[in-house]
N, C-alpha and C positions, 0 to 999 in steps of 0.2 A: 787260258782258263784260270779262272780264280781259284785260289785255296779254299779252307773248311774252319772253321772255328769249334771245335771240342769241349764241351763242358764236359768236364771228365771229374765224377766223384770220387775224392779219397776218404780211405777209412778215417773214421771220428775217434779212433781211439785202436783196435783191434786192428792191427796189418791183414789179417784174414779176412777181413770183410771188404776188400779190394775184388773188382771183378774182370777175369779174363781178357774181357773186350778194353777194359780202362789199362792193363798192363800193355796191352796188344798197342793201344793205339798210341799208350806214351810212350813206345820206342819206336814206333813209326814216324810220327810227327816230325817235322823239321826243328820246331821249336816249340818250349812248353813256357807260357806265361805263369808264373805263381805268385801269392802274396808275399810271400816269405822263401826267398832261395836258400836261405840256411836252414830253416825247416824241413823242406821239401827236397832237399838232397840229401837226407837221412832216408827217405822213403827209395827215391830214385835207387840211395846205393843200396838198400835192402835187396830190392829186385834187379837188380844189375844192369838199371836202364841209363845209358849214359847219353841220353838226348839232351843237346844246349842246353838252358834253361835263360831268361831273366826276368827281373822282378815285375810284375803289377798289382799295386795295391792302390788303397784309399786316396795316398797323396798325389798319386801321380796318374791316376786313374782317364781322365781323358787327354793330359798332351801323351802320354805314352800308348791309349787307343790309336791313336792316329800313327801312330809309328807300326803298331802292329798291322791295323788294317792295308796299310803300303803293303808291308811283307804280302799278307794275304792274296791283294789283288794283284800284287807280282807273280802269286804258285803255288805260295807255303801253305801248308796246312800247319796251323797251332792249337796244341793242346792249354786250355786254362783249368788250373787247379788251386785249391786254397787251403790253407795253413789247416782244414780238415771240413768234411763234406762236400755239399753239390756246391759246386758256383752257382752266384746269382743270388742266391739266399742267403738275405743279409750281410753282403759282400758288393764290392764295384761291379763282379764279373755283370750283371745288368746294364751298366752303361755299357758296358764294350759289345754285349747282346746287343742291344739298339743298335747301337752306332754302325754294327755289321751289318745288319738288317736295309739301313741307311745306305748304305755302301752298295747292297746288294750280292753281299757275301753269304752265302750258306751257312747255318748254325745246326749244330745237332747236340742233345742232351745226353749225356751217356749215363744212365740212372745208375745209385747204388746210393750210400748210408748219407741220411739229413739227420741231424740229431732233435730236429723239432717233432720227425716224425715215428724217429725212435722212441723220444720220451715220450710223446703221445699214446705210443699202445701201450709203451711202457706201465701207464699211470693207472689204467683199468677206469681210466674216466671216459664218459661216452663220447667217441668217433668219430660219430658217421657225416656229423657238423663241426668244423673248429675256426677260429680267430687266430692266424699267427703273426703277434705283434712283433717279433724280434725284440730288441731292446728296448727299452721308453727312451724317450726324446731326454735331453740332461738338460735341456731347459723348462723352467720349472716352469712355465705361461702352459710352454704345449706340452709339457708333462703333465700337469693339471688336467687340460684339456682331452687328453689321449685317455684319461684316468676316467675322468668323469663318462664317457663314450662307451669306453669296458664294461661300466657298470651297470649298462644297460641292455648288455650282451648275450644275449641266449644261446650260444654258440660255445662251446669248450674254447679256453681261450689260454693259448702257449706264448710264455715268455723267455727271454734271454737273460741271466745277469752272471756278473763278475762277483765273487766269493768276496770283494771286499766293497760292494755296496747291496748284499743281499739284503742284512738288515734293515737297513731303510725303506726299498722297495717292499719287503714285507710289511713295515707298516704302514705304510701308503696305501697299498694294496689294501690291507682290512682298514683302513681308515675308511675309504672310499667305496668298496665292493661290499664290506661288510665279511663276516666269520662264513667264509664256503668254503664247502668239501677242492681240497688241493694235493698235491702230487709233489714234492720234490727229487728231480732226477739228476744224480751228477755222475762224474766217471764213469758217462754213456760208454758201453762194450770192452769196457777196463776191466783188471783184475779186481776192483774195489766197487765198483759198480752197482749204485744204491737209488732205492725207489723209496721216497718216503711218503707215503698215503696216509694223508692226517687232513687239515682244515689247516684254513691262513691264520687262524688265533695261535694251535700250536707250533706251527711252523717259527713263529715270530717268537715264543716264550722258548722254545727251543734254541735257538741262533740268538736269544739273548744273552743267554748259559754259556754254550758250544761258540767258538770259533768258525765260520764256514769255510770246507777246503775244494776246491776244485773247480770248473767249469758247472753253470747248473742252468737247469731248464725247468720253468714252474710251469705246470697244467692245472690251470684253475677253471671248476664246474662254472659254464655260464649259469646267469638269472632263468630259474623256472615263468615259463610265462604264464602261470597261477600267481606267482605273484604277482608280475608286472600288472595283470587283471584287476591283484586287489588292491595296489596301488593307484593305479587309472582311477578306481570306483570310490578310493578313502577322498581323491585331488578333487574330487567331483564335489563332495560334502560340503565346501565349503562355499559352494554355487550355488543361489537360485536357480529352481527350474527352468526362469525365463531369463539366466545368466547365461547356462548350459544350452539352451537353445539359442540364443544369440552368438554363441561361439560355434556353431555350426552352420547356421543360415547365412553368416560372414562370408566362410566358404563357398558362397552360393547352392547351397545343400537345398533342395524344396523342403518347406514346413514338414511335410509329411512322412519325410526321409529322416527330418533333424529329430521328430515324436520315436521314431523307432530308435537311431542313436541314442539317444536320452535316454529311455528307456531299458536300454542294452547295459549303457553303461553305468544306470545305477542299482540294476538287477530288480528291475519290478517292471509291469504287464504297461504297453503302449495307452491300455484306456486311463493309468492310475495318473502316466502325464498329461493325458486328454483332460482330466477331471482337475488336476491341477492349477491347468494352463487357466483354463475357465472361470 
């Protein structure tokens, strides 16, 4: 019989927000994969789990899958943890998912603190839809790219960054998305532990001031599609009506389908294009 592969969440910040079943299972396991074993045996020795441990992170992330998955398909069961939350998110533990999957080895998730989705209720920004981009890309082509895409994002949209390129991404971010309602969350479940609920204009006149300290998590309002609506209708202006209808009969839309489009999209009655077109 094969072993089991554990995504097992550790607390983001608070040792108390570890759960039962995640202590239970890191001192059952034969062996626990972490990013960081000097990290992670601070936690170990908190709770007094003295289960093996050794490293898997970014650099070594599929010749040492492969060394894991061996173990596994020998018996072991292993626990994977990261320098703080769920694996998988935003982390290698994904390739070592697949790869198990691959393998034919059993995977199971053991839920408990993500700090995307921490920050997320955190920020009182709406929920029930969100975008999480993790980090942006640090090359600027498909950083550009990722940026422009966002911008067009109706969806609450959660980012990652480091305290010593926040200000940049802050202006990137209003460069590109424009001044909208945003959230900055740092020293997610810490003693210092701060929601800042402003817009990307001040967040940026602020951190041009302030220094930024800690781990942070931005939750920025997506695009109302009111706008996007009266965007669509201002793009349209600069078309002929029998511009605008050629750009949907291209589509192989039928004439009488592209009259109602037309008409939709530049907010006036199908007879006013009839009478146009004529």
């Amino acid at each position: 019989m094969s072993g089991k592969l554990y995504l097992c969440a550790t607390p983001i910040g608070n040792l108390e927000d570890i759960t039962l079943r995640v202590l239970r299972i890191l001192k059952e396991a034969d062996l626990i994969a972490a990013e960081d074993t000097r990290n992670s045996i601070k936690l170990l020795n908190h709770f007094g789990i003295k289960t093996p441990m050794t490293s898997y992170h970014e650099y070594n992330k599929i010749e040492k899958a492969h060394v894991l998955i061996e173990k596994m398909l020998s018996g072991q069961n292993i626990a994977l943890i990261t320098d703080a939350g769920t694996p998988g998110i935003s982390d290698p533990g994904e390739e070592l998912t697949a790869m198990c999957y691959e393998a034919g080895i059993e995977v199971t998730s053991l839920p408990g603190p993500a700090a995307c989705i921490t920050a997320l209720t955190l920020s009182g920004l709406p929920s029930r839809r969100f975008a999480f981009e993790a980090f942006l890309p640090a090359d600027k082509k498909e950083r550009r790219l990722i940026l422009e895409e966002l911008s067009r994002e109706t969806r609450t949209i959660v980012l990652y960054e480091a305290p010593h390129h926040l200000l940049r991404t802050l202006k990137e971010l209003l460069e590109v998305l424009g001044d909208r309602p945003a959230a900055l969350c740092r020293e997610l479940t810490k003693k210092h532990e701060t929601a800042f609920r402003t817009t990307l204009g001040e967040l940026t006149r602020h951190y041009e001031e302030e220094k930024p300290l800690g781990e942070c998590v931005l939750v920025i309002a997506g695009k109302s599609r009111q706008e996007i609506s009266r965007e669509e209708q201002e793009s349209w202006k600069d078309m002929t009506v029998e511009q605008h209808m050629d750009f949907y009969e291209k589509q192989g839309i039928p004439r009488r389908e592209a009259m109602k489009l037309v008409a939709k999209d530049r907010g006036v009655s199908k007879r006013e294009i009839y009478q146009e077109l004529l």
